[in-house]
C-alpha positions as CSV (number, residue, x, y, z in Angstrom):
1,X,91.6,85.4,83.5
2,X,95.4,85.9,84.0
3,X,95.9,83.7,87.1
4,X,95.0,82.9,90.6
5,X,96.0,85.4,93.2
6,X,96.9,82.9,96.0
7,X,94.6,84.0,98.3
8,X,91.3,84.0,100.4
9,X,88.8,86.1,100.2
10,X,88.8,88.8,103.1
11,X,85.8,90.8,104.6
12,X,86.3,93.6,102.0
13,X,88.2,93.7,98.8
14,X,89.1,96.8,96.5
15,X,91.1,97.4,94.1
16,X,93.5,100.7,93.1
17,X,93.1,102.6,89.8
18,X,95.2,105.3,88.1
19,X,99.0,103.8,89.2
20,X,101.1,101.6,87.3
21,X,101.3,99.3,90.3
22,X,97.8,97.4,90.5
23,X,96.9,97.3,94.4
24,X,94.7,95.1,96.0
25,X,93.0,95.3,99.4
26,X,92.0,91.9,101.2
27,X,90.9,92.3,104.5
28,X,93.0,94.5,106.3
29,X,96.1,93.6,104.3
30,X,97.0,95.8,101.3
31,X,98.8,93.7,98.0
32,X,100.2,94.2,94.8
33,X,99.0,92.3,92.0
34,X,101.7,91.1,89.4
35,X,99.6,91.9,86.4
36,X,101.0,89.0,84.1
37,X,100.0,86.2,86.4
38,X,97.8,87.5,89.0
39,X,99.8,86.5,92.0
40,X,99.7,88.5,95.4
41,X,102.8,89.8,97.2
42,X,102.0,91.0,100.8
43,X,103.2,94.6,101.4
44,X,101.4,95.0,104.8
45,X,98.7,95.3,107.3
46,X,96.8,98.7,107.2
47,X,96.7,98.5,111.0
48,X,93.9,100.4,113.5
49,X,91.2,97.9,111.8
50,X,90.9,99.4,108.8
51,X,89.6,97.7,106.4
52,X,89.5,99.4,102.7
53,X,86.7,98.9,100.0
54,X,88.0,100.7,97.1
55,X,91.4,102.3,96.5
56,X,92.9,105.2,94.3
57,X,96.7,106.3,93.4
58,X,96.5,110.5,92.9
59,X,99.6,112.4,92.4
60,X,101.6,109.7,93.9
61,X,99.4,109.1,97.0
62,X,97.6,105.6,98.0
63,X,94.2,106.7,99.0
64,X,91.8,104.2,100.9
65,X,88.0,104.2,101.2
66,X,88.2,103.1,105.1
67,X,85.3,100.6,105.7
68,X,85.6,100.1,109.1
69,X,86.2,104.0,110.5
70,X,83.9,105.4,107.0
71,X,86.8,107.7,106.7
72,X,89.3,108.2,103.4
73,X,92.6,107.3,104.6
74,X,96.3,107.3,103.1
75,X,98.1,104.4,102.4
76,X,101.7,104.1,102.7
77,X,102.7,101.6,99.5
78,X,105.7,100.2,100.6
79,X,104.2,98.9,104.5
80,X,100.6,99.3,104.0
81,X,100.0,101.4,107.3
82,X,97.0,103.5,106.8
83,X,96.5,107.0,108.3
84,X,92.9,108.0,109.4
85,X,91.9,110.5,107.6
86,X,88.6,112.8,107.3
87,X,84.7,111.4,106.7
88,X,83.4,112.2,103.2
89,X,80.6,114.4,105.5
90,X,79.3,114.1,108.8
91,X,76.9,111.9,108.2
92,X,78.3,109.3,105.9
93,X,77.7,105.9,107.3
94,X,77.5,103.8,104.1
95,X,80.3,101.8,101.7
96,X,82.7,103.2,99.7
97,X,82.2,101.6,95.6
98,X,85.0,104.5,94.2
99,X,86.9,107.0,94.5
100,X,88.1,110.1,92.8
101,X,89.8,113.4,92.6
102,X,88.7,116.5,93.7
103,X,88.0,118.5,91.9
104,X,88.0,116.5,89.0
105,X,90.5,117.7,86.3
106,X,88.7,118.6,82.9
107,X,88.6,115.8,80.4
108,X,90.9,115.8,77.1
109,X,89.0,117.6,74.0
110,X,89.1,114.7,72.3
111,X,88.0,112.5,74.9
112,X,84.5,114.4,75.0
113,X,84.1,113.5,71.2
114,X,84.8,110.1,72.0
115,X,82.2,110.1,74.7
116,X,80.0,111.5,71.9
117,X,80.8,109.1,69.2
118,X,80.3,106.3,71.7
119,X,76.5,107.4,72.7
120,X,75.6,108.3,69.2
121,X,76.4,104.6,68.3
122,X,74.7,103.3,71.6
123,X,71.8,105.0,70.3
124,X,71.7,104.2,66.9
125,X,72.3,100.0,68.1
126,X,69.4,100.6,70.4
127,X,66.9,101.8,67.5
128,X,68.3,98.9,65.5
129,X,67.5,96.3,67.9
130,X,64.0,97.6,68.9
């Protein structure tokens, strides 16, 4: 644990990935988190009730996984407004748990060894223990 981040807990909570600046949604309020002792500084309300669940930085733009409108919305960093943006289909009417970019870039050669290595050893513990 790094430190308390001085708030309450909102309706939804997410938080960003792939940024230097860690973001935090609480309610319908986007934050920053200082990541050496946790503390909260307000940037803003995302306004028209949104409310976002998950959150993701790609090429320099603040996505939102909209809970309340079940839409993936942009996120203006510096005032926290959010912009409706599109359903993930026509049907969707679920929670968001993540986001990610589409399409997907390719992963780094050596990070598909890695992901090897790491289930050969998985599998090798798992024999071991059973």
């Amino acid at each position: 644990m790094i430190g308390p981040t001085g708030l309450g807990y909102g309706s939804w909570r997410g938080l960003s990935t792939n940024s230097s600046t860690l973001y935090f949604a609480d309610g319908a309020d986007l934050y920053t988190l200082n990541t050496s002792t946790g503390a909260a500084t307000l940037v803003g309300p995302f306004g028209s009730s949104a409310e976002m669940g998950v959150l993701l930085t790609e090429d320099g733009t603040l996505w939102g996984g909209d809970e309340t409108n079940y839409t993936v919305d942009t996120i203006n960093p510096t005032t926290g407004a959010a912009t409706v943006g599109p359903a993930p289909s026509s049907s969707f009417s679920g929670f968001f748990y993540g986001l990610a970019p589409y399409p997907v870039p390719a992963p780094e050669a050596g990070t598909l060894g890695l992901l090897g290595l790491s289930i050969t050893a998985l599998a090798l513990l798992r024999r071991r223990l059973t």
